[in-house]
MARLUM-519295 format. One record per residue: residue number from 1; x, y, z of N, C-alpha, C, O, CB in turn. Coordinates in Angstrom, 3 decimals, padded with zeros to 6 digits. Atoms other than C-alpha are relative to their C-alpha. Glycine has a CB too. Layout:
N
+------+----------+----------+----------+----------+----------+----------+----------+----------+----------+----------+----------+----------+----------+----------+----------+
: resi :      n_x :      n_y :      n_z :     ca_x :     ca_y :     ca_z :      c_x :      c_y :      c_z :      o_x :      o_y :      o_z :     cb_x :     cb_y :     cb_z :
+------+----------+----------+----------+----------+----------+----------+----------+----------+----------+----------+----------+----------+----------+----------+----------+
:  NUM :        X :        Y :        Z :        X :        Y :        Z :        X :        Y :        Z :        X :        Y :        Z :        X :        Y :        Z :
...
+------+----------+----------+----------+----------+----------+----------+----------+----------+----------+----------+----------+----------+----------+----------+----------+
This chain:
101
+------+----------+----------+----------+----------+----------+----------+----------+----------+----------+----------+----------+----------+----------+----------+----------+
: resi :      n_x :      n_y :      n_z :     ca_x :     ca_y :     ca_z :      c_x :      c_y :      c_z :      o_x :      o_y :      o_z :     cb_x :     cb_y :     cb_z :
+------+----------+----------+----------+----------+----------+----------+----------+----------+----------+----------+----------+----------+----------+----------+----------+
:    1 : -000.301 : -000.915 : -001.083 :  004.442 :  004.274 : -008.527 : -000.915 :  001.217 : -000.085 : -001.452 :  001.605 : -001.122 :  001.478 :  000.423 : -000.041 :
:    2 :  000.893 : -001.257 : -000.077 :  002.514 :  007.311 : -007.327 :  000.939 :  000.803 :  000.721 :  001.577 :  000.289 :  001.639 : -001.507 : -000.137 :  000.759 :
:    3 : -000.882 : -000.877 : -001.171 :  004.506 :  010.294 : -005.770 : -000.076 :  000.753 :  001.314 : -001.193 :  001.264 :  001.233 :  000.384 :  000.819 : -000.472 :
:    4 :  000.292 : -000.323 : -001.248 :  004.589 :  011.700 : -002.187 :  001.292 : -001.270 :  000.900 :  002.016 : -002.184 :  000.504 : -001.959 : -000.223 :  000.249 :
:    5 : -000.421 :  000.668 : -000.972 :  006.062 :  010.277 :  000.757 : -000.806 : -000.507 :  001.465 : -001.058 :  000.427 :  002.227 :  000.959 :  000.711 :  000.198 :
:    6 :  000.673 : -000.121 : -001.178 :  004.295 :  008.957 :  003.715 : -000.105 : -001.249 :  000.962 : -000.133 : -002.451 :  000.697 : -001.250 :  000.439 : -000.348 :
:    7 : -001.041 :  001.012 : -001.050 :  005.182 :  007.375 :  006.935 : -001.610 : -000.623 :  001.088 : -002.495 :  000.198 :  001.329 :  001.722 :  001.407 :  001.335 :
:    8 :  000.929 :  000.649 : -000.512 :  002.557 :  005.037 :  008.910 : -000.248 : -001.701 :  000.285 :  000.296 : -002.544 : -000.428 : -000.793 :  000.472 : -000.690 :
:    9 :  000.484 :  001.269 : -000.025 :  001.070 :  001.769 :  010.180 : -000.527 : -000.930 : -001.597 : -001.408 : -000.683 : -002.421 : -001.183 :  000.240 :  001.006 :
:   10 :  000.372 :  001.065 :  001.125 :  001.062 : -001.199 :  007.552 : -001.362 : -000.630 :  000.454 : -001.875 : -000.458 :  001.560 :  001.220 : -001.256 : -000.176 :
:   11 :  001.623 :  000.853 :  000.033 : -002.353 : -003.327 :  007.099 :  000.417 : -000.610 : -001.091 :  000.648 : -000.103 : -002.188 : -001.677 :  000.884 : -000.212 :
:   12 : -000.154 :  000.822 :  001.285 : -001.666 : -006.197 :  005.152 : -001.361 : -000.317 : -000.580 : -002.182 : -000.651 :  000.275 :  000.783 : -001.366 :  000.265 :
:   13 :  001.180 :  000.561 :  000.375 : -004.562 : -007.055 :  003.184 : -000.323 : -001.018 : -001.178 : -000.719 : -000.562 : -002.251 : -000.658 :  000.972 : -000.170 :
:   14 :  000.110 :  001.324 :  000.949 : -004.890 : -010.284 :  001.171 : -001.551 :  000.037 : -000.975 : -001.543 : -000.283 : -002.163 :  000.003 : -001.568 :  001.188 :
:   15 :  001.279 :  000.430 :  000.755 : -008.753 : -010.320 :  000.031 : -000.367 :  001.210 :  000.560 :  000.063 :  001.636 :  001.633 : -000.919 : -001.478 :  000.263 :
:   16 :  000.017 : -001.693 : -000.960 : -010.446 : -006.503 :  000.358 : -001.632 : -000.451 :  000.718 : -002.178 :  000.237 :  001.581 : -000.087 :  002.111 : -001.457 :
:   17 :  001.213 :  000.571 : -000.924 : -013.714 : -008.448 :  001.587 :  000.369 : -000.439 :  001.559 : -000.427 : -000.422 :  002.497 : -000.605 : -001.388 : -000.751 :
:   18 : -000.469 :  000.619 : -001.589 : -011.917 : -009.778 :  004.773 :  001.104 :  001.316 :  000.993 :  001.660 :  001.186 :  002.084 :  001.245 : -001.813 : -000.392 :
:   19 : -001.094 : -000.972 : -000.456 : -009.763 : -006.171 :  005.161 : -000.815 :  000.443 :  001.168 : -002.037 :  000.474 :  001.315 :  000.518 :  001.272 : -001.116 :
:   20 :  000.621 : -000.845 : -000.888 : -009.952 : -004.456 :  008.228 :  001.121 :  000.566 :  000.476 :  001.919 :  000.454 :  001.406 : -000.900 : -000.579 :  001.005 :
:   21 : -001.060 : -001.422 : -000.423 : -008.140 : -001.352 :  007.470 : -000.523 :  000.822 :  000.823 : -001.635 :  000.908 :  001.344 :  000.405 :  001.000 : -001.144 :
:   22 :  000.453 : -001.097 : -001.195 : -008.159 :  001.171 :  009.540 : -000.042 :  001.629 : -000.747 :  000.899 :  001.768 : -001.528 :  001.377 : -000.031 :  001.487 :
:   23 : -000.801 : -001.204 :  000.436 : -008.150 :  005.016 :  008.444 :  001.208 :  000.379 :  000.423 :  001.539 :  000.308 :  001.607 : -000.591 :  000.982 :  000.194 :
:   24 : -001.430 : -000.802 : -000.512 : -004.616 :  006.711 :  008.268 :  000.783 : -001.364 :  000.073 :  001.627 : -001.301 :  000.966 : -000.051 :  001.021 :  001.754 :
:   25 : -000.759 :  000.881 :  000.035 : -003.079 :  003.014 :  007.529 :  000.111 :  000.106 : -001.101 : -000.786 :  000.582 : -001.797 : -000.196 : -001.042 :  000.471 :
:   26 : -000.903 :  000.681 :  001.293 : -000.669 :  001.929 :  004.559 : -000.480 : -001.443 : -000.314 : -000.474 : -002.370 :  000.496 :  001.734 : -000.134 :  000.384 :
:   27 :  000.942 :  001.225 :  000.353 : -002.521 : -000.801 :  002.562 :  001.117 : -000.784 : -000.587 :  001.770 : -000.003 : -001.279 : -001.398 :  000.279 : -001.111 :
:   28 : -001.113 :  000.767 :  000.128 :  000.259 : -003.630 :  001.809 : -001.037 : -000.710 : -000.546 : -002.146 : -000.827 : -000.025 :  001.001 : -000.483 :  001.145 :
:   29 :  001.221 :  001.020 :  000.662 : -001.530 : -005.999 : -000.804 :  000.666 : -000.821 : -001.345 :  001.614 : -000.288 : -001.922 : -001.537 :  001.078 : -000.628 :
:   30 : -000.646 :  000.826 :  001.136 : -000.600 : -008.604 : -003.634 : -000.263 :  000.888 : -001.419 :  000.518 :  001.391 : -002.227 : -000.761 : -001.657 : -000.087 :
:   31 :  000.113 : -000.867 :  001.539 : -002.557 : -006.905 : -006.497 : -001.613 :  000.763 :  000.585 : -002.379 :  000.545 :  001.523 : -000.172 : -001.406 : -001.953 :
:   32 :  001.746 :  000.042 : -000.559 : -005.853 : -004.992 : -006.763 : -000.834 :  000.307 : -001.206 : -000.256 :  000.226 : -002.290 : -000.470 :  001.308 :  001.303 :
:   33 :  000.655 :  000.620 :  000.979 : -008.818 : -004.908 : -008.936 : -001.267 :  001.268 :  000.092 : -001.341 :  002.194 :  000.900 : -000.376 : -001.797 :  000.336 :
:   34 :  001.209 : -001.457 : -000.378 : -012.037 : -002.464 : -009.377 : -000.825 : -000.909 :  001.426 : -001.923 : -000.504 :  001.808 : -001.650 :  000.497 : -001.897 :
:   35 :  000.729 :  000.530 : -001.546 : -013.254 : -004.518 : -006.062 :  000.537 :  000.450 :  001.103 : -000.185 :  000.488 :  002.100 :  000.041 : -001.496 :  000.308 :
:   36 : -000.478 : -000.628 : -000.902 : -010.697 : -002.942 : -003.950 : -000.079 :  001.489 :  000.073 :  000.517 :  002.028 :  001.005 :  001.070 : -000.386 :  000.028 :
:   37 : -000.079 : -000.900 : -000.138 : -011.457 :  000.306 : -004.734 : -000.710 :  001.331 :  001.290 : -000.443 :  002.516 :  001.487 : -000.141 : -000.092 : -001.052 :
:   38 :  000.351 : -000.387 : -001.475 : -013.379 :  001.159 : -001.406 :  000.954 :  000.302 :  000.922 :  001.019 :  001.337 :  001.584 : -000.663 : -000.952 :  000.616 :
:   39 : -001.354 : -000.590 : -000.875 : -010.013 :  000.714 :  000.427 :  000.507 :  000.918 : -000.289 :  001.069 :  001.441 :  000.673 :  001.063 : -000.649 :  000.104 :
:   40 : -000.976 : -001.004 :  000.214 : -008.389 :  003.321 : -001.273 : -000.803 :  001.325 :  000.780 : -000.620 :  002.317 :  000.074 :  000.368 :  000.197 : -001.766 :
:   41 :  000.927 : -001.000 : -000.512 : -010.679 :  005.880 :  000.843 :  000.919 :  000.286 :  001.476 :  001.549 :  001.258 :  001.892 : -001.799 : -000.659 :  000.182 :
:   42 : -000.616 :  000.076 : -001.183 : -009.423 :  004.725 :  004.036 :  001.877 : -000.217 :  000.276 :  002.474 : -000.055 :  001.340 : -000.802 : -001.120 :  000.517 :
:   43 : -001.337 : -000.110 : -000.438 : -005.637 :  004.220 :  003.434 :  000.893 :  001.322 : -000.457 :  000.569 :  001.890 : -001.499 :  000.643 : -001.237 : -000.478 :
:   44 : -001.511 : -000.863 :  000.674 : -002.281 :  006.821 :  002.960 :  000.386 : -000.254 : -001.103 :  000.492 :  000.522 : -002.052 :  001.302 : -000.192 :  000.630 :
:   45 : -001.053 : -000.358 :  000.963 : -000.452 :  005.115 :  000.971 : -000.428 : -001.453 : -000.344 : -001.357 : -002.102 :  000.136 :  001.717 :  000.539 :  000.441 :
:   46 :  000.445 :  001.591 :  000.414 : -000.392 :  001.709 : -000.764 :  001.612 : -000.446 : -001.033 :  002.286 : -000.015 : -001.969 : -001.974 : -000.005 : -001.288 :
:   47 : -001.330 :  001.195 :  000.846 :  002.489 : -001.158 : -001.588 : -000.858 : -001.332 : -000.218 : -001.627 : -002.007 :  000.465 :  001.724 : -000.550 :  001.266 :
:   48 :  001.041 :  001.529 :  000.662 :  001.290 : -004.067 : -004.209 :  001.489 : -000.623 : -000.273 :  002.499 :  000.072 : -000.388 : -001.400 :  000.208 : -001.931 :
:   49 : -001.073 :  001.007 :  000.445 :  003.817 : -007.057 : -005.008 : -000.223 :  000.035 : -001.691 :  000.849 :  000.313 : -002.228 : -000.270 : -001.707 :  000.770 :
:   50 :  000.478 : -000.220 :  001.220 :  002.217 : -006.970 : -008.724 : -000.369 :  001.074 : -000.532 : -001.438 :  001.645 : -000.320 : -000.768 : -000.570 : -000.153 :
:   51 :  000.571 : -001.436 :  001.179 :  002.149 : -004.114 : -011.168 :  000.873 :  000.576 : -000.580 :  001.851 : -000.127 : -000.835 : -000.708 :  001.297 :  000.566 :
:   52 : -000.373 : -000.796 :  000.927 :  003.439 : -001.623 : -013.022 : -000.725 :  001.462 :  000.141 : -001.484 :  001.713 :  001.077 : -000.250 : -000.700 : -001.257 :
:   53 :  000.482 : -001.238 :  000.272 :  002.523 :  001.934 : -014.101 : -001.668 :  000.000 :  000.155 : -002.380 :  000.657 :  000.916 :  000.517 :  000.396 : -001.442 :
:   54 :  001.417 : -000.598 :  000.768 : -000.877 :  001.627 : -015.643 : -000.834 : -001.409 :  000.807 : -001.757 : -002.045 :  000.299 : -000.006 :  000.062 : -002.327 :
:   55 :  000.571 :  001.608 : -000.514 : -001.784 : -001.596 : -013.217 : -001.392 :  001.443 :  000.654 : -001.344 :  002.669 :  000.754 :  001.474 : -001.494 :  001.723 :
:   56 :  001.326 : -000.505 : -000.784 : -005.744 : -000.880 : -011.437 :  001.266 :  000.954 :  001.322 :  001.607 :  002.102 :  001.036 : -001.390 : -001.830 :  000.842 :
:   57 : -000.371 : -001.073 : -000.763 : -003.717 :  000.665 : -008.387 :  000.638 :  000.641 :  000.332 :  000.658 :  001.433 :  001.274 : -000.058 :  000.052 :  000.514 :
:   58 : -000.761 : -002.028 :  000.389 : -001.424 :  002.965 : -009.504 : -000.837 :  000.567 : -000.376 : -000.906 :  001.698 :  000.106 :  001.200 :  000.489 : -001.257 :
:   59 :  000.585 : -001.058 :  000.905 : -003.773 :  004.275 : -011.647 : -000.644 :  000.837 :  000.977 : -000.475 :  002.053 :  001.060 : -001.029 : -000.524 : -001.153 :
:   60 :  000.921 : -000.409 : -000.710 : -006.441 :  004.487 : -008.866 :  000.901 :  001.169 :  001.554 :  000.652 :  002.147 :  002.259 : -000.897 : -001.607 :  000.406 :
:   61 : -000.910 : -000.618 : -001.085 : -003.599 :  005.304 : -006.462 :  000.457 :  001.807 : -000.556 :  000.104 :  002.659 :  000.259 :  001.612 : -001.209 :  000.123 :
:   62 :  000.242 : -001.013 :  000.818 : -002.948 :  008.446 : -008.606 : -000.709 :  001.181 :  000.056 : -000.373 :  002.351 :  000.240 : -000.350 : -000.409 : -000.748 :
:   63 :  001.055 : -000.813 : -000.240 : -006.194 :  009.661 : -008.588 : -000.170 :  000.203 :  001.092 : -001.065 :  000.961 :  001.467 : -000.997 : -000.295 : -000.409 :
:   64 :  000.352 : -000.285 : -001.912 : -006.189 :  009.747 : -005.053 :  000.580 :  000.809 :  000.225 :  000.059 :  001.837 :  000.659 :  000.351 : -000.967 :  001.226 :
:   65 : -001.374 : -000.869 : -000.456 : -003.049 :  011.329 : -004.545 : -000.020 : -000.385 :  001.670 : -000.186 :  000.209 :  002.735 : -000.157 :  002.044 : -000.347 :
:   66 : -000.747 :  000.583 : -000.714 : -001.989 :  008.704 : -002.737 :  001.536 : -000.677 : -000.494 :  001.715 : -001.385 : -001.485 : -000.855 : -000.820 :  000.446 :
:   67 : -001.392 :  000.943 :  000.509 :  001.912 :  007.503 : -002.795 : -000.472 : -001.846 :  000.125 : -001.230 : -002.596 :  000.741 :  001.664 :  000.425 :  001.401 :
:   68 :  000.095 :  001.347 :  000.379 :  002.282 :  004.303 : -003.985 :  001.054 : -000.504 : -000.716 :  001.468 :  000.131 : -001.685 : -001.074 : -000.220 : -000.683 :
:   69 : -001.238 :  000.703 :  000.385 :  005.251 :  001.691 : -004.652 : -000.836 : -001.552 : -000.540 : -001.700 : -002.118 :  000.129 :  001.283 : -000.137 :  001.535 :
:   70 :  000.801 :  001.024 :  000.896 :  003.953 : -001.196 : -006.980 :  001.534 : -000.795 : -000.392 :  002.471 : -000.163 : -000.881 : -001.103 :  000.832 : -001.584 :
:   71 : -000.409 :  001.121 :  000.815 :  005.959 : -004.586 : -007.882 :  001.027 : -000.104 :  000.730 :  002.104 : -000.224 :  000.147 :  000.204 :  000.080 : -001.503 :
:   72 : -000.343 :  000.481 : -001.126 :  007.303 : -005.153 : -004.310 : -000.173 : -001.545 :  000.491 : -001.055 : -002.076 :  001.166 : -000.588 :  000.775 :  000.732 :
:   73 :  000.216 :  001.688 : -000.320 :  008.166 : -008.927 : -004.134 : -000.155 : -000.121 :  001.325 :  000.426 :  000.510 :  002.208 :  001.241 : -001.032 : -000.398 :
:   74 :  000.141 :  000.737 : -001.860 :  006.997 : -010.692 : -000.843 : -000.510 :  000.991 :  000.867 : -000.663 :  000.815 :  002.076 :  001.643 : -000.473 :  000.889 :
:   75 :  000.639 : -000.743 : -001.432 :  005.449 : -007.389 :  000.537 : -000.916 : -000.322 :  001.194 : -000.749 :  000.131 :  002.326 : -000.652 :  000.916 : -000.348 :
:   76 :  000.930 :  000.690 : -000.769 :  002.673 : -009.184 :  002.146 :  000.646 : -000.937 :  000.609 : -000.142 : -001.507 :  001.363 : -001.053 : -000.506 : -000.660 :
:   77 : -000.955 :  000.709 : -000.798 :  005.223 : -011.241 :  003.606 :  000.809 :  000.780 :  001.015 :  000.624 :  000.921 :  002.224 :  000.888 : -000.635 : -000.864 :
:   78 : -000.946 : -000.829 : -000.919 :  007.826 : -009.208 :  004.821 : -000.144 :  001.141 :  000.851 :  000.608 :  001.486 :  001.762 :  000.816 :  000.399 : -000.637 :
:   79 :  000.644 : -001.286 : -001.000 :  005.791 : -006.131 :  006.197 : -001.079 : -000.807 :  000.457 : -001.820 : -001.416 : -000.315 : -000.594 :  001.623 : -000.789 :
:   80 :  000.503 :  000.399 : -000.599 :  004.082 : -007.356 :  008.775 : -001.765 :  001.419 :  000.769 : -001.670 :  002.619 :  001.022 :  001.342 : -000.603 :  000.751 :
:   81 :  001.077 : -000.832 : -000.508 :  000.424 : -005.690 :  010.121 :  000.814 :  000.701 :  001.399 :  001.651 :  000.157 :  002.120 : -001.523 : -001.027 :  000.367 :
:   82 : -000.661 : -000.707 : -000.951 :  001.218 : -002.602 :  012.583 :  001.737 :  000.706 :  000.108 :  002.261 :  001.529 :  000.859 : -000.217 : -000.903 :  000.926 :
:   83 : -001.381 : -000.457 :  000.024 :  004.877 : -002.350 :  011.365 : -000.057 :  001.650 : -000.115 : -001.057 :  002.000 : -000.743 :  000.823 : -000.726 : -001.294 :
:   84 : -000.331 : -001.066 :  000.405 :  005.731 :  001.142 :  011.161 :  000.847 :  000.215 : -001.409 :  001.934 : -000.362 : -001.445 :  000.555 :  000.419 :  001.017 :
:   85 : -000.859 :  000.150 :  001.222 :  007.031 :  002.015 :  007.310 : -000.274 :  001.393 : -000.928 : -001.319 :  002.033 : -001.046 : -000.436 : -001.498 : -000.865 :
:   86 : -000.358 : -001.364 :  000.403 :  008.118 :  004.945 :  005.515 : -000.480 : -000.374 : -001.714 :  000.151 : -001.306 : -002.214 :  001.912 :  000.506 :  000.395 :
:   87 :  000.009 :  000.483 :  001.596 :  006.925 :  004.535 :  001.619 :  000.253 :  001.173 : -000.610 : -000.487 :  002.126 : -000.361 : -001.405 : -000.669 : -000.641 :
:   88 :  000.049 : -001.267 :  001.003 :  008.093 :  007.102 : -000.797 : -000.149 : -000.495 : -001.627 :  000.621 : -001.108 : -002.367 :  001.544 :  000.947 :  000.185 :
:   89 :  000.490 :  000.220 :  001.343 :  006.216 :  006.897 : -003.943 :  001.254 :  000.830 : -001.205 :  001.656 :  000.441 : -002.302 : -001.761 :  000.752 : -000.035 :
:   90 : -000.820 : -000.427 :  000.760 :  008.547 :  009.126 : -005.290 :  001.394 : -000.328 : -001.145 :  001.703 : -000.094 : -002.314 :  000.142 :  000.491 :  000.690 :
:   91 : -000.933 :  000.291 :  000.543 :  011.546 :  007.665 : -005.491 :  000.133 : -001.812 :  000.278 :  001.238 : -002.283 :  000.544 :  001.080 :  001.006 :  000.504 :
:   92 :  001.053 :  001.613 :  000.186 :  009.965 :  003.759 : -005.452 :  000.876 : -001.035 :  001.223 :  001.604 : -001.974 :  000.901 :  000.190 : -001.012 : -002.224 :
:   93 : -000.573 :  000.538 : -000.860 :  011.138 :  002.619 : -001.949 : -001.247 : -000.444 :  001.203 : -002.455 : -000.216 :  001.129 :  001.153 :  000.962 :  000.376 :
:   94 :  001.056 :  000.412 : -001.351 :  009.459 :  001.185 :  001.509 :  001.139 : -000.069 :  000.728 :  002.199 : -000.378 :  000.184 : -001.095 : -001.541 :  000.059 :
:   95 : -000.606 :  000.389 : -001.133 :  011.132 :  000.975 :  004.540 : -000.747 : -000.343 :  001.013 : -001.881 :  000.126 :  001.114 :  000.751 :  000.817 :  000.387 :
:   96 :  000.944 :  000.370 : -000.811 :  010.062 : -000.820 :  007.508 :  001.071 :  000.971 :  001.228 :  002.294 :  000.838 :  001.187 : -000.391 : -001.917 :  000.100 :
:   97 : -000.236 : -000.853 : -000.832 :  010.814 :  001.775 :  010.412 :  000.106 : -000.620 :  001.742 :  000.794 : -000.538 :  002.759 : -001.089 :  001.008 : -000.330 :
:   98 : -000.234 :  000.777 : -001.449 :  010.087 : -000.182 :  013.112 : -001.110 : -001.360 :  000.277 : -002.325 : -001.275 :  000.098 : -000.290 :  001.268 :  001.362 :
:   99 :  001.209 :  001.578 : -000.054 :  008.252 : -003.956 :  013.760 : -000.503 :  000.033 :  001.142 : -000.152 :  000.252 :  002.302 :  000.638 : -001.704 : -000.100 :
:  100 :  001.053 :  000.026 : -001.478 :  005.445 : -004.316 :  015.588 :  000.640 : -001.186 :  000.969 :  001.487 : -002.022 :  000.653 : -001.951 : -000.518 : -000.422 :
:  101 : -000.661 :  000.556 : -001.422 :  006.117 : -005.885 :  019.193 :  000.984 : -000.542 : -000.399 :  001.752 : -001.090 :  000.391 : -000.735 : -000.993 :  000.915 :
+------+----------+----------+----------+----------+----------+----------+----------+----------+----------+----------+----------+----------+----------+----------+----------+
């Protein structure tokens, strides 16, 4: 986890070669690696299904001072691209706010 709160469009992103985040989007992702670290420029906030504390993007998430919720089963499933979703790094939650169409 990273702390903050911050409310925005999801972008799921599976592979960060095929991403097409947007700036000012929430990066929804399985795990990430020193290859994703370009995305972290362009997103808020970031939810991974895999990690922990000291995983690549908390750490990197961190340094950003970006919030971040890590070891979210099925996120890339269940948040859908465009959803609206509230993540508070703080206190290690996501909400989906509202689904796209």
């Amino acid at each position: 986890m990273s702390s903050g709160v911050v409310e925005g469009l999801a972008r799921v992103v599976l592979r960060p070669e095929e991403a097409k985040l947007q700036q000012g989007e929430i990066m929804i992702a399985p795990f990430t690696d020193p290859g994703w670290t370009p995305l972290f420029h362009s997103a808020v906030g970031l939810v991974m299904e895999v990690g922990g504390l000291m995983t690549h993007g908390a750490v990197v998430a961190r340094e950003y001072g970006l919030p971040a919720v890590v070891g979210v089963d099925g996120a890339t499933e269940r948040i859908r691209d465009g959803d609206r979703i509230r993540l508070d790094g703080s206190r290690g939650y996501v909400l989906v706010l509202e689904r796209k169409g």
